[in-house]
N, C-alpha and C positions, 0 to 999 in steps of 0.2 A: 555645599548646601544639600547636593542629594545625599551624600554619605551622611547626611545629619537627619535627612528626612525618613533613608534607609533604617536608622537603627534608633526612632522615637523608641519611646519605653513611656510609660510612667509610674509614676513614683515607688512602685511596689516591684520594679524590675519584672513585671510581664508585659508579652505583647503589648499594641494599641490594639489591635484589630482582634474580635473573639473568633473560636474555633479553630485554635491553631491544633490543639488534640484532637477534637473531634474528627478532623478534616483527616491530619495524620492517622489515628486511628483508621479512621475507614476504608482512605488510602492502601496504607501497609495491609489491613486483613485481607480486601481485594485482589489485589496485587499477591498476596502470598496463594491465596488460596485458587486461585484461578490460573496463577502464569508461574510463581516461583515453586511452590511446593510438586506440583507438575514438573515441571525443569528438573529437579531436583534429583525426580525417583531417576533419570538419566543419567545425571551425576554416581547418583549409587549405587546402579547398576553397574557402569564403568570401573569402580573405585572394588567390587568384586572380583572385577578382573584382575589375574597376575598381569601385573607392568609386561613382562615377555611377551605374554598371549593378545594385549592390547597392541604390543607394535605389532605383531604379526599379525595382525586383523588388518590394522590402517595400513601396514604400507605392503602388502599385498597385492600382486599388478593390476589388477583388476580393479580393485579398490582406487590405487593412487592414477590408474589413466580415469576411473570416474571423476575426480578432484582434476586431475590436468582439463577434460573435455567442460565443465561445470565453469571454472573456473577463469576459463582462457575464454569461452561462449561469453560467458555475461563480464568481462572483464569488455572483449571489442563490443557488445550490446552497450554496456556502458557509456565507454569513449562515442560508438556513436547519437546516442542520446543526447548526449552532453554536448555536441556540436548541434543537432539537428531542435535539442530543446530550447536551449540560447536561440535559433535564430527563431524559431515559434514564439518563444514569449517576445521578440525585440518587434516581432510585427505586431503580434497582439498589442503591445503596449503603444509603439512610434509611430504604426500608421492606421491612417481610418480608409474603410476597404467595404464592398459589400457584401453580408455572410460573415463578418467580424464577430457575430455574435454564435451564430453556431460554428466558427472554428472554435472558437474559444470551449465551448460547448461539448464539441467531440473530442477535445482532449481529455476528459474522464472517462469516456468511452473501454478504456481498460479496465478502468474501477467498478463499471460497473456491470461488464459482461462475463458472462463465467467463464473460467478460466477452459471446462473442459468445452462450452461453445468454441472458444478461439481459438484450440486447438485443433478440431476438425476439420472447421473452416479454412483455416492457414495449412491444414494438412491439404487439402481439396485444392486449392489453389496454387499451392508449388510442389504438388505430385507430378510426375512425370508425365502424367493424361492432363493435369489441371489450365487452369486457364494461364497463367501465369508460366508456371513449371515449364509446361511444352514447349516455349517459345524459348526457354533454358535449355532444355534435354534436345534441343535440334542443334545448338551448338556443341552439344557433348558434355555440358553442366545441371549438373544433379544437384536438387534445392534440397528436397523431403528427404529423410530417413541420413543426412549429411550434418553434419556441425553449422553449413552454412543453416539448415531450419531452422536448428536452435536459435542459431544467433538471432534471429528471423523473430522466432516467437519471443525472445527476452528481449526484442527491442519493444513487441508489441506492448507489452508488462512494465515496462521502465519506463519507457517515455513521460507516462503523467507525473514524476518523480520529481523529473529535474527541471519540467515547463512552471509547475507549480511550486519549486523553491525560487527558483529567478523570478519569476516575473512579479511579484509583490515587493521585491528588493527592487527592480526594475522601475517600478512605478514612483515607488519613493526615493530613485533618485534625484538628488538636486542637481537643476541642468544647469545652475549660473556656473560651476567649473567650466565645460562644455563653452557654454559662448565667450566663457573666458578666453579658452585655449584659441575658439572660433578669432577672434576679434587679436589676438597675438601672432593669428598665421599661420595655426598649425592646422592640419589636415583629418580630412575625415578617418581614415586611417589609423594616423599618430594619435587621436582625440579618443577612439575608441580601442586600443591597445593601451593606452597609458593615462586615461583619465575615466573610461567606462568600467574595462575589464577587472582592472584591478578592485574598483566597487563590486565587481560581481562576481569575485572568483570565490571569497567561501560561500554564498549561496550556490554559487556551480558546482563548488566541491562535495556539499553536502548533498547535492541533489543526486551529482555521479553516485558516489556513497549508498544513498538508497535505491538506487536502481542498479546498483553492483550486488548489492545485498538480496534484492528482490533476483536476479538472475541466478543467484547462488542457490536459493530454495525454492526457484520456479518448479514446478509436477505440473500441474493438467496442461495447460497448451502445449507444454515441451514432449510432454508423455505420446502421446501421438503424432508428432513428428518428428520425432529420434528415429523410432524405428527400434530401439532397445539391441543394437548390434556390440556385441563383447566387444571392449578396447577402441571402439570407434567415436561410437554416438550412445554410452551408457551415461547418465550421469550420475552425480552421486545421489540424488532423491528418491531416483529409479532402482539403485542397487542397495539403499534401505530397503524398500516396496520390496524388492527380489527376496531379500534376506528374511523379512518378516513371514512374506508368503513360502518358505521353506522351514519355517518355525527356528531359525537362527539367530535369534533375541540378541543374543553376546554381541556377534557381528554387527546389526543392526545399531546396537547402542552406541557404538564403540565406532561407528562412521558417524556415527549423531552428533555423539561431544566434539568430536575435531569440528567440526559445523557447526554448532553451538559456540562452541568456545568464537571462531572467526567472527561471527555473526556478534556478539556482549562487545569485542574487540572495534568494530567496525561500526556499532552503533556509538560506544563512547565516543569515539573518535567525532561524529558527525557530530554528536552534541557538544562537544569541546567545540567543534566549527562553530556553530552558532550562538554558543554563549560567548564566542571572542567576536564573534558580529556584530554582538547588542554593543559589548562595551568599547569597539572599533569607532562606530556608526553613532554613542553615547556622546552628543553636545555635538558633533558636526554635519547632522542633519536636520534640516527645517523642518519644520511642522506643522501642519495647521494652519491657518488661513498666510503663515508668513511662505511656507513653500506655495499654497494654491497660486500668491497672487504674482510670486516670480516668473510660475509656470505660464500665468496669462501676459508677464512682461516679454519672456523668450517664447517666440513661435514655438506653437504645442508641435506642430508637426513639420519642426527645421528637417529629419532626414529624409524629406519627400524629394527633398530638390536632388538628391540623386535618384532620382529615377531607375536609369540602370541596374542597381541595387536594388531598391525597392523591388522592381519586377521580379530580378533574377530570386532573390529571396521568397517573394513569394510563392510562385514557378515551383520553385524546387521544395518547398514545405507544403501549397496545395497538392503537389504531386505525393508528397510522402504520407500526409494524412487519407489521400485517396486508395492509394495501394493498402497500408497496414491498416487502416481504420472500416471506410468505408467498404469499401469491396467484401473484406471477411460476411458484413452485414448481408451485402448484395446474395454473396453465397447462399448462407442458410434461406432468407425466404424464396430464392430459386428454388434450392433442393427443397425445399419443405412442399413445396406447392407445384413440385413437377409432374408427379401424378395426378391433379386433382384436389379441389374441394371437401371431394369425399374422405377420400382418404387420408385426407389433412385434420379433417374433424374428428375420423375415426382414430387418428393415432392421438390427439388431443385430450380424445374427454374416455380414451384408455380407461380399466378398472385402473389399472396399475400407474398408471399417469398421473390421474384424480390422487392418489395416495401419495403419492409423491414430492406434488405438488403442495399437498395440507403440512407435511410432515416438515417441509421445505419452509412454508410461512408459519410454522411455530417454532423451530428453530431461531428463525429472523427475531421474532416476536420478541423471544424471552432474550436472545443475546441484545438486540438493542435495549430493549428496557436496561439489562445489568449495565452495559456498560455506559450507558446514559448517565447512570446515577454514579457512577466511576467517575468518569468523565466532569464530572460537575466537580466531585468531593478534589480529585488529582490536579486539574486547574486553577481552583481556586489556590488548593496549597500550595503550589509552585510558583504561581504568580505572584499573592498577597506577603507569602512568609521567606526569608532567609532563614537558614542553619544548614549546619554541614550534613553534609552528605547528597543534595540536593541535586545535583551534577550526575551521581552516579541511578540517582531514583529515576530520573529523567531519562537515563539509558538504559533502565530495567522494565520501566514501560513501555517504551518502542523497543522492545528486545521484539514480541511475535512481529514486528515488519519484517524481521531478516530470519526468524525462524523459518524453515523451512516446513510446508502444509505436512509434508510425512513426518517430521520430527512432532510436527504437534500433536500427532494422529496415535504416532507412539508413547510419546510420556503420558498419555493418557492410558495404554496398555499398559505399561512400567507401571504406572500408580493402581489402576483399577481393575485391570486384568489375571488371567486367571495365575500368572506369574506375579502380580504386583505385591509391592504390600501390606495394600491393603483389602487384600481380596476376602484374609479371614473374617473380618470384622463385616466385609458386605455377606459374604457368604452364611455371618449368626445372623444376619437379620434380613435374609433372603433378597438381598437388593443386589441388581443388575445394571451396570452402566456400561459396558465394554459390550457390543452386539446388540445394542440397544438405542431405545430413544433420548435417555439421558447420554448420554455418549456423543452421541451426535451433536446436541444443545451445546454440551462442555467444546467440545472441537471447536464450533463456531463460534462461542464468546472466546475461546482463548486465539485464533487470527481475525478477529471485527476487534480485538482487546482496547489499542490505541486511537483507534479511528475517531470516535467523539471528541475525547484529550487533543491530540490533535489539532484541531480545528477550534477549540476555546482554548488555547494557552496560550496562543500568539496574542489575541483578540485581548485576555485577560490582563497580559503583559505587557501591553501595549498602552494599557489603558492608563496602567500605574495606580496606585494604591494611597493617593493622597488624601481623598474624597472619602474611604472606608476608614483611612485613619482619623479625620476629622469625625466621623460620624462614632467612631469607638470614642474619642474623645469628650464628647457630649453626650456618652452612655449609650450609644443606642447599640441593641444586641444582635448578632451574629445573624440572627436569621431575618430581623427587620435591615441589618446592614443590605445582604444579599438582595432579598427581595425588591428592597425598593434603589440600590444606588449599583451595584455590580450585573444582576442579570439583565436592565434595559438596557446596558451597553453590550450584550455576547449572545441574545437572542436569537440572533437570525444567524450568529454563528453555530449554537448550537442545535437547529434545524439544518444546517447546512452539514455538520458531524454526522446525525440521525441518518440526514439522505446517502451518506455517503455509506457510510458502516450499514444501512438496509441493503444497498446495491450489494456489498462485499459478500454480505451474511448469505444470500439467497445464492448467489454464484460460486460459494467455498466450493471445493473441490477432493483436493489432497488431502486433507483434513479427514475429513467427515468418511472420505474411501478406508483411509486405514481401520476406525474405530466401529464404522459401520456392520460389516460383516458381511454386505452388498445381498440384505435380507429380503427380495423380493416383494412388496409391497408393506414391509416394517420396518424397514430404516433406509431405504433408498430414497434420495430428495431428486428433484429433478434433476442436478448434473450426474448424479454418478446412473441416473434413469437411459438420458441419451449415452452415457458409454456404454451399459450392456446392450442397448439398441446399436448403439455402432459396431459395437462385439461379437454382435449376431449376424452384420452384415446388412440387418435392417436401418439403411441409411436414410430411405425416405423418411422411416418413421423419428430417426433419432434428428433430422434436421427437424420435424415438424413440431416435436418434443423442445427442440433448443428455441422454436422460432417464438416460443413461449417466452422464454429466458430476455429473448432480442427484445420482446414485444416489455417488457417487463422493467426492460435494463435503458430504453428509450425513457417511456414513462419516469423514471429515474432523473435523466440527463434533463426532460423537461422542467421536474419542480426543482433541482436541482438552479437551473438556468433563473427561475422564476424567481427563488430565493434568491439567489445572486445580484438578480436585479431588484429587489426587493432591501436588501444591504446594502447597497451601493445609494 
């Protein structure tokens, strides 16, 4: 019946539902002109290269120990996400607790702090002097400027990855197996290895996935706790960064596509995971008031009765959200406000701070707006239509999650810069985007790119498209359908995209450093503001500059929360 509901037509052999062009159209130009024609000039850049002169770039020692440290880092970041994610969503979901709501809460706490804030902070904190660190370096173990920092900071970046793949899979799971298995004698244990897990391994899978992939192109927090030492602690994002700032384009490129290429590889992959979950999970999962009311037949909260568990789980997840989350926080407004008031306000309301700041919240501005309307157009069409190739669109728009912030920072130099080219054609009509403020705008719509998408194509998909077919049916058009039967259902999903992709936009980092030119009160936003303030040594001032960020990125996590509760 659904494959019959899947491929209605009528009688003229097109869609039921209208705007399958328009949707596609706008899609693809988006898509092309923001994320693949960009991608591109890297491609052909590379493809410039003699094949000899390309291996001899990549596997270069220097090179391939970046790729071994990059790799092997956010490989154990990964695995332990994936453990410590799993057991965050199984409390969130299995038990009621008090502060259940702001854990849940400080789990985006990555998403929406800037990257070069969390990198200070976690430098600050497991330096050798830091609070943490000391209490390492007295046993003879070295946290900062070590592989173990990295690991450190890619677990801080990854976490919200794989809390937020599991636990909506989590929730929807049907517990009647569970007391099945309960009420046959099998154990808490055997119940949750052989009747949980395997429900939740490709949403773990994918989630590892994205948080392998986010470790693989992590720059600002990891940037300042590597330490950037040859063969040790270089990784490959930082030895793009080296190569560009030596004006070594070739090099640069040619570490990019091997990254690139992993990253296209590694997103299909995830979206193979989850389109074999929908049709896994297709007719054997409840729904709607039939799962609500079994859930009120089986005790909501059966895994309370082990206690022991409970505790220990939670023990060791408030401890973990305390150390990587909170604390970093604790940091910056200590250091911000160690000197004073005064000079808290003074480093604040900055000429060059003020400038920073504006340049910061129009950038936001105009990448939310684009990819809003993105976002709307990509959703809709993924959700509502079948045809081929769909599979592969879906991992061409989550490509910037695994993108690497330097890699995007460059294909925007590749294309617009004074090597790009299309340099001739800006240079007839005297237009500047590379060292500039269109520059920086492009950086930030190309990693905010999927963030809205996202967040409505679950929602959209979820929804199913029975309801727009009937209303195609009885003639009503494409944008009376939307209006009045598709967006009351994904509203407060797509305010909950906005908040997200706003948080992202204002905290870019890597990005915005390469394209920028780090022009002193014209293209500097406020994270790349606190690195030259950390650069200078001026840390009061660069924590008081971040504590903006914090202050910012809180406000975030609130409406964020609000929404959430709002949708529910």
């Amino acid at each position: 019946m659904e494959q019959q509901i899947v491929k209605v037509k009528n009688k003229k052999g097109t869609r039921v539902i209208p705007g399958f062009g328009l949707t596609m159209g706008v899609t693809v130009t988006m898509l092309g002109c923001f994320v693949l024609i960009p991608l591109a000039s890297v491609v052909l850049s590379a493809v410039a290269l003699d094949f000899g002169e390309f291996l001899e770039i990549v596997t270069a020692p220097q090179i391939v120990s970046g790729y071994i440290v990059s790799f092997s880092c956010a490989f154990v970041a990964a695995l332990i996400n994936a453990v410590l994610g799993l057991s965050l969503a199984w409390i969130l979901v299995r038990y009621e607790f008090p502060g259940k709501k702001l854990m849940d809460g400080l789990i985006e706490l990555p998403f929406a702090l800037p990257t070069a804030v969390a990198g200070i902070s976690l430098t600050y904190l497991y330096s050798d002097q830091g609070w943490i660190g000391s209490l390492f370096a007295g046993m003879g173990i070295r946290i900062a400027y070590t592989r173990i920092g990295i690991t450190i900071a890619m677990i801080f970046v990854g976490i919200p990855f794989v809390v937020r793949a599991v636990q909506p899979v989590l929730e929807k799971l049907d517990r009647q197996y569970e007391e099945a298995a309960t009420m046959l004698g099998a154990g808490r244990t055997y119940i949750f290895f052989r009747v949980i897990l395997p429900e939740l391994f490709p949403a773990l899978l994918a989630g590892f996935g994205l948080a392998f992939a986010r470790g693989i192109g992590e720059y600002g927090s990891v940037v300042f706790i590597a330490g950037n030492i040859p063969y040790q602690t270089q990784i490959a994002p930082l030895l793009i960064m080296t190569k560009l700032e030596q004006y070594k384009y070739a090099d640069a490129t040619a570490i990019a596509l091997v990254l690139l290429v992993f990253s296209f590889l590694l997103m299909f992959l995830i979206n193979s995971v989850q389109l074999y979950m929908q049709k896994f999970s297709m007719g054997q999962d409840l729904t709607g008031d039939g799962l609500h009311s079994i859930q009120k037949v089986i005790a909501p909260h059966q895994d309370e009765g082990n206690h022991r568990v409970k505790y220990f789980l939670m023990s060791v997840c408030v401890g973990f959200l305390f150390v990587m989350l909170v604390l970093p926080l604790f940091v910056v407004i200590v250091n911000a406000l160690r000197e004073g008031w005064n000079v808290w306000l003074e480093s604040v309301l900055d000429e060059y701070t003020i400038k920073a700041l504006q340049l910061t919240l129009l950038a936001t501005v105009v990448a939310v707006a684009v990819n809003t309307i993105f976002g709307l157009f990509a959703s809709y069409l993924l959700s509502k239509f079948y045809f081929r190739g769909r599979q592969i669109l879906a991992a061409l728009i989550d490509l910037p999650f695994s993108v690497s912030p330097v890699i995007a920072g460059l294909i925007f130099i590749l294309t617009f810069g004074n090597i790009g080219w299309m340099n001739g054609i800006l240079k007839t009509y005297d237009i500047k985007i590379v060292f500039a403020v269109p520059g920086v705008i492009l950086a930030t719509i190309f990693v905010t790119f999927p963030f809205v998408f996202r967040e409505l194509f679950p929602v959209m998909n979820a929804q199913g498209k029975d309801e727009e077919e009937a209303a195609g049916l009885m003639g009503a058009g494409g944008f009376t359908i939307f209006r009045k039967i598709t967006f009351p259902h994904m509203k407060w999903a797509l305010l909950y995209g906005v908040i997200l992709c706003t948080a992202r936009a204002m905290g870019e980092f890597g990005a915005v450093s390469v394209v920028s030119g780090h022009l002193r009160g014209k293209t500097n936003t406020l994270p790349l503001h606190v690195e030259i303030l950390y650069n200078e040594f001026n840390t009061t001032a660069a924590f008081a500059v971040s504590s903006i960020l914090v202050i910012l990125a809180v406000c975030i996590l609130i409406a964020r929360n609000l929404v959430e509760w709002r949708r529910k």
